[in-house]
N, C-alpha and C positions, 0 to 999 in steps of 0.2 A: 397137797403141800408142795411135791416135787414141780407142779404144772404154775403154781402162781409163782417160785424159785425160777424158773424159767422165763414166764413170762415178764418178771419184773427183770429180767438179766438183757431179754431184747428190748424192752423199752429202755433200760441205761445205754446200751448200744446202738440204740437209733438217735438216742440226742445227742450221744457222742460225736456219733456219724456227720449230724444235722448242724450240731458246730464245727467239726470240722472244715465241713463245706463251706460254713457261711464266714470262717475265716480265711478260709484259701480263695475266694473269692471276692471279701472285703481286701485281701491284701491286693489283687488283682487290681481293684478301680485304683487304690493308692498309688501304686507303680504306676498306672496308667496317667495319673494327674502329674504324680513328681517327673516323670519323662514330659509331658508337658512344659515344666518351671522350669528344668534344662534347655529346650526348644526356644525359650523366650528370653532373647539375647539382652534386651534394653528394659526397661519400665522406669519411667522418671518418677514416680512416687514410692519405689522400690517395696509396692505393698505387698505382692506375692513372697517374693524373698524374704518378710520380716512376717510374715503370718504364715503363709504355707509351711510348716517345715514337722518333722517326722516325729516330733513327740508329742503332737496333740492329734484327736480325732481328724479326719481329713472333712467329718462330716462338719465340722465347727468352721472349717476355714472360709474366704473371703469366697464367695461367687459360686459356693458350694451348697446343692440340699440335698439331702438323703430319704428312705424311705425309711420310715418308722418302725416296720417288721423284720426287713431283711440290713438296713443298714447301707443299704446301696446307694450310691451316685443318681440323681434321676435328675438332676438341672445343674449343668454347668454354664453358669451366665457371669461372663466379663467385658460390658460394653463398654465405652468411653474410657478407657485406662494410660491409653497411649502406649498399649503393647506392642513390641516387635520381636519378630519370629515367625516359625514354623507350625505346620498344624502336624504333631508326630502318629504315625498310624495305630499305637497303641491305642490309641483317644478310640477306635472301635473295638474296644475291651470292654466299654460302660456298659453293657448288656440293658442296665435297667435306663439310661438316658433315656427322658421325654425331652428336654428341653436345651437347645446348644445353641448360645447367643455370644461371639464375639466380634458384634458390629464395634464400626467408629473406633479399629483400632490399625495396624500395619502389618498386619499379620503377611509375609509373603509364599514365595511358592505354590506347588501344587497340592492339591485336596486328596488324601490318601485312599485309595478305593477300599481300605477297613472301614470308612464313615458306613459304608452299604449293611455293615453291620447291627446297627443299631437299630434293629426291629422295634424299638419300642418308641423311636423317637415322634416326637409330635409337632414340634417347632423347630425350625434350623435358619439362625439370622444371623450372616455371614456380612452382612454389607457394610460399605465405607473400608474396603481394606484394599492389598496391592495385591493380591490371589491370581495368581495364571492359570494357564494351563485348561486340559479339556473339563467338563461336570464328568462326575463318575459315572460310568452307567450303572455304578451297584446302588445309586439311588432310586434304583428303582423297586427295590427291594422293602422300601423303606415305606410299607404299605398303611402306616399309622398316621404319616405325616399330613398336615393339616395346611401348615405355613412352610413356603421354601421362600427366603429372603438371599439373592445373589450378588444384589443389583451394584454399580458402581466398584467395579474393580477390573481387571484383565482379563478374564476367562475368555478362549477362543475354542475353535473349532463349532460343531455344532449342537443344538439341543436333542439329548438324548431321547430316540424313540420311546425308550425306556419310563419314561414320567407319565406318559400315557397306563402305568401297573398304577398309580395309587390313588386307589377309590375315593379318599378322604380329605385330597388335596383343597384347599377354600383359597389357598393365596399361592399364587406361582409370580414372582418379582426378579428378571434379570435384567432390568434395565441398564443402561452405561458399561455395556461391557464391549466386548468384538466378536458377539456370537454371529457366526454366518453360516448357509444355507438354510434349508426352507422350512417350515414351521412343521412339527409333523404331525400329522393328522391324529393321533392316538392323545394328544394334550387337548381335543376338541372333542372328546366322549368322556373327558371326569365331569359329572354333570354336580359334583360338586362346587367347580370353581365358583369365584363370585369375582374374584379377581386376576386378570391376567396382564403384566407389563413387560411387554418386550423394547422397549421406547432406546433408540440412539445404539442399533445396535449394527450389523449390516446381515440383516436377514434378507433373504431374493423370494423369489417364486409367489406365488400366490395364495390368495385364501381360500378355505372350503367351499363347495356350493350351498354346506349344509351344517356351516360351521357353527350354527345356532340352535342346530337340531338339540343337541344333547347339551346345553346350557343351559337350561332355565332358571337358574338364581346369579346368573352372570350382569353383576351392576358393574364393571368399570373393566374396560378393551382399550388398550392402549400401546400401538404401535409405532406410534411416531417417530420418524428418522430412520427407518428402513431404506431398502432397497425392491418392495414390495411393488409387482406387475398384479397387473388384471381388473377383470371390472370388482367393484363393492357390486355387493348381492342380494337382494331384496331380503334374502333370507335371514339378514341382520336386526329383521325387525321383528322376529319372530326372539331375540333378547330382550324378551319388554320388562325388564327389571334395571336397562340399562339407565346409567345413572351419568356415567363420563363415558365417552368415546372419540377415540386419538386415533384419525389414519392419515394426518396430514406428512409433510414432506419424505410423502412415497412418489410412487411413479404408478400410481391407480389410473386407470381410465373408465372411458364412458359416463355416463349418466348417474348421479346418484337415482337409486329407487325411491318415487314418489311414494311409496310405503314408511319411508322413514318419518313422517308424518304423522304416523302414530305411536313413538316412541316416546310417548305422555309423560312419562318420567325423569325425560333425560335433562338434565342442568349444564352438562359442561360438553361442548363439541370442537372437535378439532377435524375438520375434515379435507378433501379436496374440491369440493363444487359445491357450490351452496343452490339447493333445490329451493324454489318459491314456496312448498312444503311445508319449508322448517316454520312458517309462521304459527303450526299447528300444536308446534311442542313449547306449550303452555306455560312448561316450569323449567324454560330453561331462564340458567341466568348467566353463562360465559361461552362465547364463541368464538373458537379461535383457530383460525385459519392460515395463518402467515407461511407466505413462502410455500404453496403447496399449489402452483401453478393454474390457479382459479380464472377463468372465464367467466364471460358472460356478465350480465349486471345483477345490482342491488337488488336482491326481492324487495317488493313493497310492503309485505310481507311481514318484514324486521319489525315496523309499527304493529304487529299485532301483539311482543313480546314482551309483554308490560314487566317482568320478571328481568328482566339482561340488565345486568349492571355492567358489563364489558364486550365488547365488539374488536376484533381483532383481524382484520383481511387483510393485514398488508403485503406489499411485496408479491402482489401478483399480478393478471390480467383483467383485473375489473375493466367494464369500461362505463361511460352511459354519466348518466347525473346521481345525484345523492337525493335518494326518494324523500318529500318532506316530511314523509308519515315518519321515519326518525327523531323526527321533534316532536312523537307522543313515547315516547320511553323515557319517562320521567323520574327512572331509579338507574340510570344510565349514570356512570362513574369513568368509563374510559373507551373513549373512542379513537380506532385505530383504523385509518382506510392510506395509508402514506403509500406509497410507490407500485400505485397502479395507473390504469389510465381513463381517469373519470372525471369528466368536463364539464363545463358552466358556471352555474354560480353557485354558491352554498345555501342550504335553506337560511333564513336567519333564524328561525323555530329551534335550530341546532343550539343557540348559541342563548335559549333563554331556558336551559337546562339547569336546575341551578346546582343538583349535587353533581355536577359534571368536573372531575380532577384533572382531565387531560387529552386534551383533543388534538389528534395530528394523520393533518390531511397534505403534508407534504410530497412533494417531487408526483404530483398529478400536472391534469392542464387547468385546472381553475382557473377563473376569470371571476374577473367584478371586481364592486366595491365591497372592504368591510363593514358594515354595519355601523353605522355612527352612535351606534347604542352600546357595543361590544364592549363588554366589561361591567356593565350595569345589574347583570341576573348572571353573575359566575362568581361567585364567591367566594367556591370550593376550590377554582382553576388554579391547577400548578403549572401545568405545560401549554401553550400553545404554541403549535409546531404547523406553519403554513409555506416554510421555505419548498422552491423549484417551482412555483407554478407561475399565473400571471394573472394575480390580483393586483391593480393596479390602483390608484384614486391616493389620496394623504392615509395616512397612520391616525383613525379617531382618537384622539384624547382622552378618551372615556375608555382608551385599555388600564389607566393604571384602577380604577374604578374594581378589576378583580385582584383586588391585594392580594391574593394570597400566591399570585403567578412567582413563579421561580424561576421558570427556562421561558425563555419567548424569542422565535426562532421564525424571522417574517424575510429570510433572505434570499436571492438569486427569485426575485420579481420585479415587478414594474410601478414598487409606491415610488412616489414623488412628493414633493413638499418637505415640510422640514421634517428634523426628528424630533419628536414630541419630548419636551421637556418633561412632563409630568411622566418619565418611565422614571424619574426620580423619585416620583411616591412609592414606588414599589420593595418596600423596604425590605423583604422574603429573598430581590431577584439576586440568581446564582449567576447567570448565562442570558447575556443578549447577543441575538445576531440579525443585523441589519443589512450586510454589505451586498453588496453586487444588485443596487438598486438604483433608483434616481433624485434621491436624496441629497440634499442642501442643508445648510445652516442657516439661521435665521440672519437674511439680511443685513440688519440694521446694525450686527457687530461682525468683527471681523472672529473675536473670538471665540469656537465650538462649546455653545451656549450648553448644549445638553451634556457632554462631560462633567461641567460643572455641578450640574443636577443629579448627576449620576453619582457623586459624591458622597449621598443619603442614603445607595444601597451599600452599607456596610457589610455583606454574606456576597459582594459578586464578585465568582471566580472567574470567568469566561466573557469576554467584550470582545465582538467583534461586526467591526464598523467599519470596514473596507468597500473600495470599487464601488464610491459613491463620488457624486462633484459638488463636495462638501466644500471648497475652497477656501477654507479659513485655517487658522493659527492655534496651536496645541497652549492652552490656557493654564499657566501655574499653576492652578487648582486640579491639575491632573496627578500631581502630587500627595493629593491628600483624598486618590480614591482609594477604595476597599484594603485593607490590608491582605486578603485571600484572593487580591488579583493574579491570578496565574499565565493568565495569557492575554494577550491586547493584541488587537492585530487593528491598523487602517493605513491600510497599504492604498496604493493609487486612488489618491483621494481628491490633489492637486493641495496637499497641506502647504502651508508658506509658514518663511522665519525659520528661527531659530527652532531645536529641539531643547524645550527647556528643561533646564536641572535638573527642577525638584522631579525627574522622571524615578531618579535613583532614589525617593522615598517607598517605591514599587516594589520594595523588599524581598518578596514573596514570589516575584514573576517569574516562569518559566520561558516562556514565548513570549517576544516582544517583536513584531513586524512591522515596520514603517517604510516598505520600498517603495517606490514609483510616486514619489510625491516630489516638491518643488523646494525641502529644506536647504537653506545656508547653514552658512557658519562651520562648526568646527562639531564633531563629536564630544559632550559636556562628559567629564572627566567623573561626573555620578555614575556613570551607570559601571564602574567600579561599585559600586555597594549594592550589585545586582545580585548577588550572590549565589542566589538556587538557579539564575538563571541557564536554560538549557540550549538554546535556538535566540541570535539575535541579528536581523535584516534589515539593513537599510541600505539596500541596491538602488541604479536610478534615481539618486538626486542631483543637489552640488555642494555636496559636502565638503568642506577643504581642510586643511591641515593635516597634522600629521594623526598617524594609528596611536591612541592614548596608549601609552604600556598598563593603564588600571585593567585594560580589558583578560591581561595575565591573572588578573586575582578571582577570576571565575572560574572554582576548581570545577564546575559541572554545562560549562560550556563544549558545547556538542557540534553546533552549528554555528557560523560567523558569515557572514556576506554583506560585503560591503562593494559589491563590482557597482561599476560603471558610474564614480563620482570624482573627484577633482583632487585626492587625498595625494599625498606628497611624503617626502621624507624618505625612512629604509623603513624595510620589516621590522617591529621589534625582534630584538635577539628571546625575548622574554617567552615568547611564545613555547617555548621549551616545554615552559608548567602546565599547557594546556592538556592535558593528557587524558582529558573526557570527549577532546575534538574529534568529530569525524569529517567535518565538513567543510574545508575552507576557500571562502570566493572573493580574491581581493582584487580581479580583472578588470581592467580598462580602467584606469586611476592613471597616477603621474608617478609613480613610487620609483626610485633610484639606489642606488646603491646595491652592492652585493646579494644574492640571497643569503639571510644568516646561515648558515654552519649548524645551529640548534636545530632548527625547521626539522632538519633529516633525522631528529631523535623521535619523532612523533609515530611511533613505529606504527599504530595501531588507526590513522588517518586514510578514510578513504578516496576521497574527494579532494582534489590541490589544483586551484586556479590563479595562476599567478599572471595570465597574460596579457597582453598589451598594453603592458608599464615601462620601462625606461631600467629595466635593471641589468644589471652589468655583473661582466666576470665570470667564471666555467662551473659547468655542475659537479659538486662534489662530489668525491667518491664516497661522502656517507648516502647517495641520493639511492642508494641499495639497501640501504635500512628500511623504507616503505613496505615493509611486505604485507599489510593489509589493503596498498590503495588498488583501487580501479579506473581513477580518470585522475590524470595528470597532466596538464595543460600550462605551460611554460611559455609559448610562441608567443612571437610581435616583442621581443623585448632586443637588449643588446647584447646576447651572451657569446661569450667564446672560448676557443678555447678546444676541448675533444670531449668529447661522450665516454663516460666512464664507463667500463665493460659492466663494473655492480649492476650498471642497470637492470642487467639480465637473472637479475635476482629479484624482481618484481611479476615472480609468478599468477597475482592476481588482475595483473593490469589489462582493464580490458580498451581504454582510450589512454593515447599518447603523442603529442603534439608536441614539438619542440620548433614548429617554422617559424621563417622571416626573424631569423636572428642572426650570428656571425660564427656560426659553429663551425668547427673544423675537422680536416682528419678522418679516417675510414669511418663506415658506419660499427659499431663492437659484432661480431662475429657471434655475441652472448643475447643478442637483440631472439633468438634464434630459441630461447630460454624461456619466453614470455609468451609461456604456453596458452593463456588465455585471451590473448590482442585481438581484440577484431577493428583497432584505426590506429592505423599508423602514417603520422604527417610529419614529413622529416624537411619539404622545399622550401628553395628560396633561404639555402644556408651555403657556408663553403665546403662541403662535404665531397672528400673525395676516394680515391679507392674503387674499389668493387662491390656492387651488392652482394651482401654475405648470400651465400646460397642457405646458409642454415633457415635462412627464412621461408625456405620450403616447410620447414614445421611447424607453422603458426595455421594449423588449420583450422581456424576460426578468421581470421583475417579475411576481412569485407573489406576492406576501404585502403589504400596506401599511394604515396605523393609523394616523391623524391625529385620532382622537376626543379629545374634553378638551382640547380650544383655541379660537381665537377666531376661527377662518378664518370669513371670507366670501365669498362672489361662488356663481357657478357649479363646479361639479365637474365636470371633465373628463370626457369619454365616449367617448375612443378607445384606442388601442389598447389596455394591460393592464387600463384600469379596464373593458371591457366584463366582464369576469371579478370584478369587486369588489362588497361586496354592502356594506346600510346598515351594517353593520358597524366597516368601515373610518373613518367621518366622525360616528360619533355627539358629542354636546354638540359643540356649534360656536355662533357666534354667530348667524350667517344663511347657511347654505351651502343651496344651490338645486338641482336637475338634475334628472337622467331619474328614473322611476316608482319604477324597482329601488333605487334610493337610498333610497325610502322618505325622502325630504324634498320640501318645498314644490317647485312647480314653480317656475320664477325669477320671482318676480311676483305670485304666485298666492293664498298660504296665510300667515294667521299663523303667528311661529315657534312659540310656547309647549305650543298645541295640536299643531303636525304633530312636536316634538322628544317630544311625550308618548306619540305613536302610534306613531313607531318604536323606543323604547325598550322602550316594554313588550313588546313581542315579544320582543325578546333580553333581559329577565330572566325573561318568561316558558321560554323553551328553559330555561334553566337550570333552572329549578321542574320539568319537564318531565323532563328529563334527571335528574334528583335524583329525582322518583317513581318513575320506571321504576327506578332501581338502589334504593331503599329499599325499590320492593314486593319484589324477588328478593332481597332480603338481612333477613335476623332482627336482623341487626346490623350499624352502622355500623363502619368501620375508618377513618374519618378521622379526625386527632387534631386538637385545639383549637389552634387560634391566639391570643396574649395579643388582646385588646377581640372577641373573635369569638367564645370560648367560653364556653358556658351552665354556669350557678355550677354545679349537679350535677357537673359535670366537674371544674372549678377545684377543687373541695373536696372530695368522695369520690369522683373516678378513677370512676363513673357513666357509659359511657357506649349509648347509646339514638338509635334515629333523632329524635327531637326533641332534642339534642345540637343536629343539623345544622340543624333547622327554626328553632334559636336565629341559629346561624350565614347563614340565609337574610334573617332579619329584618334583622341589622343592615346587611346584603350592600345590601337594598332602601335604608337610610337613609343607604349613605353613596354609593351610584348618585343619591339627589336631593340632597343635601344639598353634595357633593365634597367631602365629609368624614369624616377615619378616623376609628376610638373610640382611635388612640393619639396624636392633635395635642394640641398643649400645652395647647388650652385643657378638654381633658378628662381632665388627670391627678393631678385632686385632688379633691374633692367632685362634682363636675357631670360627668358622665357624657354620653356621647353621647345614650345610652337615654332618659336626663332632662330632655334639651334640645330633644329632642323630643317628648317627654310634656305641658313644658309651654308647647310651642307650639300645640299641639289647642285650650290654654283661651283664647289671645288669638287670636293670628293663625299660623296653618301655614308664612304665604307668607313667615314672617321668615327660614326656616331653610332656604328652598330656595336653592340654586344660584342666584344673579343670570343666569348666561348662561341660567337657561332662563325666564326672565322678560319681559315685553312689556308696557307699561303697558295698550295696548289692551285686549288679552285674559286680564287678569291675572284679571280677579274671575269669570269665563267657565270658567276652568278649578281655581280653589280649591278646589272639592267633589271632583274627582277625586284631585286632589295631595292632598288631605287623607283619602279612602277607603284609600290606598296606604300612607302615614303608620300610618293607626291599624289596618291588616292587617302594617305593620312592626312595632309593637309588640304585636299579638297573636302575632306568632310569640316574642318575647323577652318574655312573662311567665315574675316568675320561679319560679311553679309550671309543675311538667310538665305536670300535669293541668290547667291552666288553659290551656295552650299550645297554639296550635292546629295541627293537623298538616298535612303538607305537600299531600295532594290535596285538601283544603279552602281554602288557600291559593291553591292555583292556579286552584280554580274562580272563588274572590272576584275574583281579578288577571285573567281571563278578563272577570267582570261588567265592571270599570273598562274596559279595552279596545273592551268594544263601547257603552259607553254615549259613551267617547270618540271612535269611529268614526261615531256619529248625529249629533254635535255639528261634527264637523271636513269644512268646506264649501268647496269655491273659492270665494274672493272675487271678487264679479261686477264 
């Protein structure tokens, strides 16, 4: 009686025990998940926070299952929730966890080395999150696990030796992350895997020799976008279960093994060298290659694979013809051979493929014609992409015949003939491109007949029909194309007329390019109702009138260029709102007036071309607000006035151009500021003062021009000017410095005579430069410039290398004089030519440049200035045969130089 009293006293005491435990350690996972629901800062569906919480079972809650005996945690799965937070290290408290899945959420930081805990886990799907930091090495502990899912997040450093401990492993997946160094060999003896993806990571070093030894149920290898050396290994074929295999854009060498051959299995390849071989792998059906530095040609081979519905080599070194055994792969869906180097003509067998979606055989060297059947057996065709090579012959008509084409992309070749009206039937098309061909309009009208037809593809986003000699007239009806037109380009086309209206029914356009064509008239006041528009070009025409101020009301205008047309008026002030601008090109116009005062609010503008227009007035001191630009180009107008120091608050500027205007006053000392400059063009203004020496810290400065001003002192001789040559500082008033300057030492030399000695060197180069291309030419192909050209030319279209010997002479008169033959006071009877002719009979010295004048030395150097004079006008007599030719000229200019060199003495 006493012994079953007892016995029944330890059995109440063992269950007691037994719950105790199993609630001390149910309270365990609980703490362990609500530490979690702290960790997790955000959740837009707030489902955790409205189910998780401390008075119901933990085992009932959202993403939670339990074991049935012990009551334990054993799957914590919460994918696609759009959680954000921490992974806390309690979370290795779950002793009984098999299952931890929170992909496709935001989970960040680093992975707590307690996960190494979870001896019992079996799946771990981590991916689609923000996760850093190194893998734990205590997963390797983790000897149960089946699936490791990493892929697409941050993790760096390298893969732990450690993964090579679990026997059990079937899927190892860290694709997309920044794992680097070398693969370790110990992840190449689970002879369980079946799956291994290291894909877009930066892993180095090489593969096993024998990396296939202990795989045998290994169907899919996938390395792709490493940093992987060495040869590929025959011993890859001893994975005959392989099913995918990715080793393309590594840095593999040698030879694929003609073993591979017998990988009977395999469906999908991505490799670096395509072995003749592969004809042998029966059931493959995608092969893809792109970018993986491929040589050598097409196997012929490829027709053995009746199986491939996709072909993918682009982007590397093919070279050779397209084998026509090609056009026996009859379940062929998309063919991809673009941007290698593979010649001749295309089979036409290709192209009577008919489940074929999209063929592009662009930027090779092709030749021929297309197939005048092309379009007749593609029915399925979405893409066809033949731009860069040089197929030549008309555009069949019988392309719109594949209705279903969407993108058709035949440009930068050699068709000619018109553009086929019937790409109007193509009612699917997204994107045409035609340009940079030799393409015409159809004759018989003036107006771009295919436009019009192009009006029936209601779905097209993309038109571009440029750098063609289409020479016809933009037709009303370009108004009532696509409403999802997004971009139009037919730039240098030789378009004529007007730009009509109804442009501005184009609602929807982003890009609209019309430069280099032959348009009149006036910019039409629609393209105010451009509205999304981003980027709008119409350079090189003769556009006139004034800038519409509608073009203010494009809040998402980005880019503007309008240089080199006939456009008048001021800047709009409006331009203020433009505040999406980065781009603006309104040079060589006629434009006048001020620059607005707004302009300078544009703070975030990187590009500003305002030059060789007619505008007038000084740079404002808001021109310091620019602190985004990089090229600012202002020269050839009439400004004046002094340089604002702000300038020197345009730390990003890296071109800067302000010549041939009337600018005055030192150069700013803040110039010195603009830490990023490498062109600095300041000549042929009134600028005076001293070269700031601060511009010794413009260490990036390549290029700088302050000749044709009044600077004095010393020239800088550090940092970028030790790379500057006399070049840079020619006409000045008194500038001084080292040898290479080629001016006076500071102190030393009269100016008159040391401004005559470095000059003539650099018109001599030119004389120099001009003999060497006139001895190797029969004929000149420079055309005349209005006060430059020799009357032969002006009047019978004559032209001859003394043409240019005219054009040298007056080059020389207006280098001494600083005066063009087109100033006002030579635009009526008195000629440049003349005013200097009859300067020889009194005094020479009347018509030279004052800044190269010195009373001292004035009558010391007359005989030379006046030898130079009257070899100016020996080149511009107005007989040819009077005229003297140009290696005679440069001997005479050679005599002046050194007789000028015996003459020019340091002063003792």
């Amino acid at each position: 009686m006493e012994k079953k009293n007892v016995m029944t006293l330890l059995l109440l005491i063992h269950c007691f025990v037994a719950r105790l435990v199993v609630s001390v350690t149910n309270f365990t996972d609980e703490a362990a998940l609500l530490t979690l629901k702290v960790h997790i800062t955000s959740e837009p569906n707030n489902i955790l926070a409205n189910n998780w919480s401390e008075g119901t079972s933990f085992c009932s809650w959202v993403g939670i299952s339990c074991s049935l005996r012990h009551r334990r945690v054993t799957a914590l799965n919460l994918p696609n929730m759009g959680l954000n937070g921490t992974i806390p290290r309690e979370l290795g408290n779950l002793s009984f966890l098999t299952s931890f899945n929170i992909s496709n959420n935001n989970f960040q930081g680093h992975l707590p080395d307690e996960l190494g805990h979870l001896r019992r886990l079996k799946s771990l799907d981590l991916q689609f999150n923000a996760l850093s930091g190194e893998i734990p090495t205590g997963f390797g502990f983790l000897t149960k696990l089946h699936i490791m899912v990493l892929s697409y997040n941050s993790f760096t450093g390298s893969i732990p030796r450690e993964i090579g401990n679990l026997p059990n492993l079937q899927m190892l997946n860290i694709r997309n992350n920044t794992i680097s160094g070398s693969i370790p060999s110990t992840v190449f003896n689970i002879s369980s895997l079946w799956r291994i993806d290291f894909a877009n990571n930066q892993l180095s070093g090489t593969l096993p020799v024998d990396m296939c030894t202990h795989l045998p149920v290994l169907e899919s290898f996938d390395v792709f976008g490493n940093h992987l050396t060495g040869e590929i290994f025959s011993s890859l074929t001893r994975c005959g279960e392989l099913r995918q295999l990715s080793l393309s854009r590594n840095q593999f060498s040698g030879s694929i093994a003609k073993a591979f051959g017998n990988l009977t299995k395999l469906e999908e390849l991505y490799l670096g060298t395509v072995p003749s071989e592969i004809g042998n792998l029966s059931a493959l059906q995608v092969i893809r290659l792109a970018r993986s530095n491929l040589t050598g040609i097409i196997p012929s081979s490829f027709g053995n694979l009746s199986m491939l519905d996709e072909i993918n080599i682009s982007e590397n070194y093919i070279h050779g013809n397209i084998p026509r055994e090609l056009g026996q792969l009859l379940n062929l869906k998309d063919l991809d051979l673009g941007g290698n180097n593979l010649l001749g003509k295309t089979p036409e067998s290709i192209f009577n493929i008919s489940g074929l979606q999209s063929i592009s055989l662009a930027v090779n060297n092709f030749s021929g014609t297309l197939p005048s059947t092309i379009g007749l057996f593609l029915p399925n065709l979405k893409y066809l992409l033949i731009a860069g090579n040089q197929f030549s012959g008309i555009i069949p008509g019988s392309i719109s015949n594949a209705s279903s084409l969407t993108g058709v992309d035949l440009s930068h070749n050699l068709f000619y003939g018109d553009v086929p009206v019937t790409f109007g039937n193509l009612v699917d098309l997204q994107s045409l491109w035609v340009e940079s061909n030799q393409l015409i309009n159809d004759p018989s009208t003036l107006e771009l007949g295919f436009l019009t037809a192009l009006t029936n593809c209601r779905d097209l986003e993309r038109l571009v029909v440029g750098i063609n000699p289409l020479n016809g007239i933009l037709p009303k009806s370009i108004g009532n194309l696509s409403n999802s037109l997004e971009e139009f380009y037919i730039s240098a086309s030789g378009i004529k007329g007007t730009i009509p209206s109804e442009i501005g029914n184009l609602s929807n356009l982003v890009i609209l390019s019309l430069g280099e064509n032959n348009f009149t008239g006036s910019i039409p006041i629609t393209v105010g109702q451009l509205r999304k528009i981003q980027q709008l070009e119409v350079p090189k025409s003769a556009i006139e009138g004034s800038i519409p101020s509608v073009l203010c009301n494009l809040p998402f205008l980005g880019k503007l260029v309008l240089s080199e047309n006939q456009l008048s008026g001021s800047i709009p002030s409006c331009f203020r709102n433009l505040t999406s601008l980065r781009e603006l090109y309104l040079d060589s116009n006629a434009l006048t007036s001020n620059i607005p005062s707004p302009l300078w609010s544009l703070t975030d503008i990187r590009i500003l071309n305002l030059s060789s227009n007619f505008l007038i007035g000084s740079l404002a001191l808001e021109i310091g607000n620019l602190k985004s630009i990089t090229h600012l180009d202002i020269s050839k107008n009439q400004l004046t006035g002094n340089i604002s120091s702000s300038i020197g608050h345009l730390q990003n500027l890296i071109k800067l151009s302000l010549s041939r205007n009337r600018l005055e006053g030192p150069i700013p000392q803040s110039f010195g500021d603009m830490v990023s400059l490498e062109y600095l063009e300041l000549s042929q203004n009134n600028l005076s003062g001293v070269i700031p020496k601060s511009l010794e810290n413009l260490i990036y400065l390549r290029y700088l021009n302050v000749s044709f001003n009044k600077l004095t002192g010393e020239i800088p001789n550090g940092g970028p000017f030790t790379n500057f040559t006399a070049e840079s500082f020619m006409w000045n008033d008194a500038l001084c410095g080292a040898a290479r300057f080629q001016v006076i030492a500071c102190d030393r030399q009269s100016k008159t005579k040391v401004l005559l000695k470095y000059i003539l060197p650099s018109i001599g180069l030119v004389a120099i430069a001009a003999s060497i291309i006139w001895e190797s030419m029969a004929q000149t192909k420079t055309l005349g410039t209005i006060g430059y050209m020799a009357p032969e030319y002006g009047s019978a279209g004559i032209v001859s290398t003394k043409v240019d010997v005219y054009s040298y002479g007056i080059l020389l008169m207006e280098t001494f004089t600083r005066k063009k033959p087109t100033d006002d006071q030579f635009l009526r009877e008195l000629s440049m030519k003349r005013w200097v002719s009859e300067s020889l009979l009194c005094s020479v010295m009347k018509v030279v440049d004052a800044n190269l004048l010195n009373g001292e030395d004035e009558g010391s150097t007359t005989k030379e200035i006046k030898s130079i004079m009257e070899l100016a006008l020996q080149c511009t007599a107005e007989s040819v045969e009077e005229r003297v030719n140009m290696k005679d000229a440069l001997v005479k200019l050679r005599k002046i130089k050194t007789k000028l060199d015996e003459n020019v003495r340091p002063i003792e």
